[in-house]
C-alpha positions as CSV (number, residue, x, y, z in Angstrom):
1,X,10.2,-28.7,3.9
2,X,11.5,-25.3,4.0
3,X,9.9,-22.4,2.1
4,X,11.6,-20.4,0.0
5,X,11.2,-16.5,0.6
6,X,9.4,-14.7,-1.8
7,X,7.4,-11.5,-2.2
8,X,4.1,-11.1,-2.9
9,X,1.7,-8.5,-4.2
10,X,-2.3,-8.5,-4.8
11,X,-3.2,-7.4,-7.9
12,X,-6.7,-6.6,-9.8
13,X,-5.2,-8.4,-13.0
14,X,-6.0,-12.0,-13.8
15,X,-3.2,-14.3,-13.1
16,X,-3.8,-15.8,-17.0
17,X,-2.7,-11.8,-17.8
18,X,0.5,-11.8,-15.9
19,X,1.9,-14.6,-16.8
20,X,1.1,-13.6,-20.4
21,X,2.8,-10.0,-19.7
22,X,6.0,-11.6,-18.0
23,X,6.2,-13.7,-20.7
24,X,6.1,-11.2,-23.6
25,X,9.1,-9.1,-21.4
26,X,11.3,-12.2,-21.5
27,X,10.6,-13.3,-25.1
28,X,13.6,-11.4,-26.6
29,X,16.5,-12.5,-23.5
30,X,16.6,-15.6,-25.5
31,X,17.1,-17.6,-21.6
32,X,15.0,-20.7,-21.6
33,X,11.8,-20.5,-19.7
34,X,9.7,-23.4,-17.8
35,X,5.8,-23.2,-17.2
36,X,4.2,-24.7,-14.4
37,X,0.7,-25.4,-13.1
38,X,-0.1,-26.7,-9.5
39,X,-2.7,-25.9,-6.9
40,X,-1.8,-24.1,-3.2
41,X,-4.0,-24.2,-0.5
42,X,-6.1,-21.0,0.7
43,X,-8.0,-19.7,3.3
44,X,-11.6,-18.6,2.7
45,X,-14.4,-17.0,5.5
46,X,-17.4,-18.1,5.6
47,X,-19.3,-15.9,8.2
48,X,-17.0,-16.6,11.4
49,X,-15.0,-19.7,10.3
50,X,-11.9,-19.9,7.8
51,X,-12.9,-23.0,5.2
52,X,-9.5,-24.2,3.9
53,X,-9.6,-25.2,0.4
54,X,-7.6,-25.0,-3.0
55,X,-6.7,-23.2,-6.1
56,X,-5.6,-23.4,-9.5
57,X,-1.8,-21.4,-9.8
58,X,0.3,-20.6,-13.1
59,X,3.5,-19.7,-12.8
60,X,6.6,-19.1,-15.3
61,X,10.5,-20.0,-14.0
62,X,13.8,-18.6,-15.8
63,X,16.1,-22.1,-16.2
64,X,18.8,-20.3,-17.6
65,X,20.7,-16.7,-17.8
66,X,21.7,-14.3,-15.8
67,X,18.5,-14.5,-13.9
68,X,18.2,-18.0,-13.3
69,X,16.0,-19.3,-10.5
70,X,13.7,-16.2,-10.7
71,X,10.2,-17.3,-10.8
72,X,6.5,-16.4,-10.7
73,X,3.2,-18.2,-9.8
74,X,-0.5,-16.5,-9.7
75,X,-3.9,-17.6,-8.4
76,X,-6.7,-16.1,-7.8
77,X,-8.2,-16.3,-4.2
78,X,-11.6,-16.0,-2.8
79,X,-11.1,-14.2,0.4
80,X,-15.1,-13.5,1.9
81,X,-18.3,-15.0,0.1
82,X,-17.9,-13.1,-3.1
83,X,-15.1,-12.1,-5.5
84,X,-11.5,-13.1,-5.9
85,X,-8.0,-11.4,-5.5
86,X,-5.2,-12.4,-7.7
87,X,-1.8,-12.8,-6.1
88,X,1.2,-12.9,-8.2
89,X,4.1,-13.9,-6.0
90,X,8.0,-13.8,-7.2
91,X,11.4,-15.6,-6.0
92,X,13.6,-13.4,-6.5
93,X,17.5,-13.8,-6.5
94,X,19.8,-11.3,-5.5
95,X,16.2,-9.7,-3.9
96,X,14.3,-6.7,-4.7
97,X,17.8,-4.5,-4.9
98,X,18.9,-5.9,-8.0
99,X,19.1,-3.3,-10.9
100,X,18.2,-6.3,-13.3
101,X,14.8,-7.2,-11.2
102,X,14.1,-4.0,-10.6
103,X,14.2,-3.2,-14.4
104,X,12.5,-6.6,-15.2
105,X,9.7,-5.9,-12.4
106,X,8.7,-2.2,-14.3
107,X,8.8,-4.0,-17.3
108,X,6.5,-6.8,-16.3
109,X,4.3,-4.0,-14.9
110,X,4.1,-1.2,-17.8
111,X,3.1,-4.7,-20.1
112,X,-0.1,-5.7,-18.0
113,X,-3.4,-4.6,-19.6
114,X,-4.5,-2.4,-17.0
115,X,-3.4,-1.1,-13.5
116,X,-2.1,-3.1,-11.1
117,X,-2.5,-1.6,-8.1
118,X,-6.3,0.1,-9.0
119,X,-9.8,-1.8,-8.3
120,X,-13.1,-0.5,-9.4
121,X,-15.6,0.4,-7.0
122,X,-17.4,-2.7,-8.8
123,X,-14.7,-4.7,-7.6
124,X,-14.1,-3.3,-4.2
125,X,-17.4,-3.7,-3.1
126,X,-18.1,-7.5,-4.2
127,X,-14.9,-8.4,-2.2
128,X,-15.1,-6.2,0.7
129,X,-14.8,-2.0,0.2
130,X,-12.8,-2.2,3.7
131,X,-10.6,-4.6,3.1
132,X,-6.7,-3.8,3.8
133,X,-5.7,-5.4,0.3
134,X,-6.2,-1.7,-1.4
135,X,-3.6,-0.1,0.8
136,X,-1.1,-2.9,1.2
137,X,-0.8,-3.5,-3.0
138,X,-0.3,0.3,-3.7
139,X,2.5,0.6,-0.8
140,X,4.1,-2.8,-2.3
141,X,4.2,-0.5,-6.0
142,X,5.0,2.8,-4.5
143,X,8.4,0.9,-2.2
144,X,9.5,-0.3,-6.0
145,X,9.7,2.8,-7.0
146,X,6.2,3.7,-9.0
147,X,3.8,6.4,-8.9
148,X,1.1,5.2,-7.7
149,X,-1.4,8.3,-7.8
150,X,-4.1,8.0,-9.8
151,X,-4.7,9.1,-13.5
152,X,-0.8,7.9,-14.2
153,X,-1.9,4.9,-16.4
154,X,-0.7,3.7,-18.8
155,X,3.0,3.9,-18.0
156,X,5.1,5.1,-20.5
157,X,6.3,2.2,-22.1
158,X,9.8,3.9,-23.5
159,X,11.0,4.2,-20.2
160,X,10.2,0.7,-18.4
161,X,12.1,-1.3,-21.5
162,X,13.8,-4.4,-19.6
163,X,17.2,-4.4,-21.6
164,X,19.3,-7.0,-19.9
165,X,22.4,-6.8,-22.0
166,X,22.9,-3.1,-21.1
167,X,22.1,-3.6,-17.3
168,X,25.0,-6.8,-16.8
169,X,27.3,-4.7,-19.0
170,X,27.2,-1.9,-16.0
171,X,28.4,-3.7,-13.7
């Protein structure tokens, strides 16, 4: 079975949250949405040996419009002894360069409760302070095009509306 690409981003917001925050961004498209549950298989070190095992995902796919096919599924994952990092992961089509995704993906963002791309030292340290996690989500954030220095949330929700009819009309 082939895979389907898709991109991925660790996030310190619950998976319950985003699925919530990309629904409330779609809820006035008036496209038809489908939600799913499942379970993927992780990876999880214990000391010196990875112990395979599984968890819960949630995940929300657009069935119709001009966005069709796009889909979303979170889980949280325990990666050391202690603490979890949720993974929101996205097929995308027409990729990351698409005006409408693009405007849909700062949408999606400027709608989740807190930070995305920000742990508290709380956090850090119960997963691992030294982890490359912290790094990797803010580069993912700053390559789509957000500021991602601290003391810039909340977003400023006038300017990351996802207004689809304007965006195909552009074209």
């Amino acid at each position: 079975m082939v895979r389907r690409a898709s991109t991925d981003f660790e996030l310190s917001v619950s998976p319950v949250h985003c699925i919530k925050a990309l629904r409330l961004v779609l809820q006035g498209t008036g496209w038809s949405l489908e939600r799913h549950e499942g379970a993927r298989m992780v990876d999880r070190f214990a000391i010196i040996m990875p112990i395979t095992q599984t968890t819960r995902t949630l995940g929300l796919r657009i069935t119709d419009g001009p966005l069709r096919g796009l889909e979303m599924t979170c889980w949280a994952e325990t990666k050391g002894s202690a603490g979890a990092i949720n993974v929101a992961s996205w097929i995308l089509p027409g990729g990351m360069d698409d005006k409408m995704i693009n405007s849909l993906l700062k949408s999606w963002v400027a709608n989740l409760p807190r930070c995305p791309w920000h742990w508290t030292f709380y956090e850090r340290s119960k997963i691992g302070y030294l982890l490359p996690v912290w790094r990797r989500s803010k580069k993912a954030f700053l390559r789509l095009g957000f500021n991602t220095r601290s003391k810039v949330w909340p977003l400023d929700d006038n300017e990351h509306i996802f207004e689809y009819s304007t965006l195909s009309e552009q074209e």
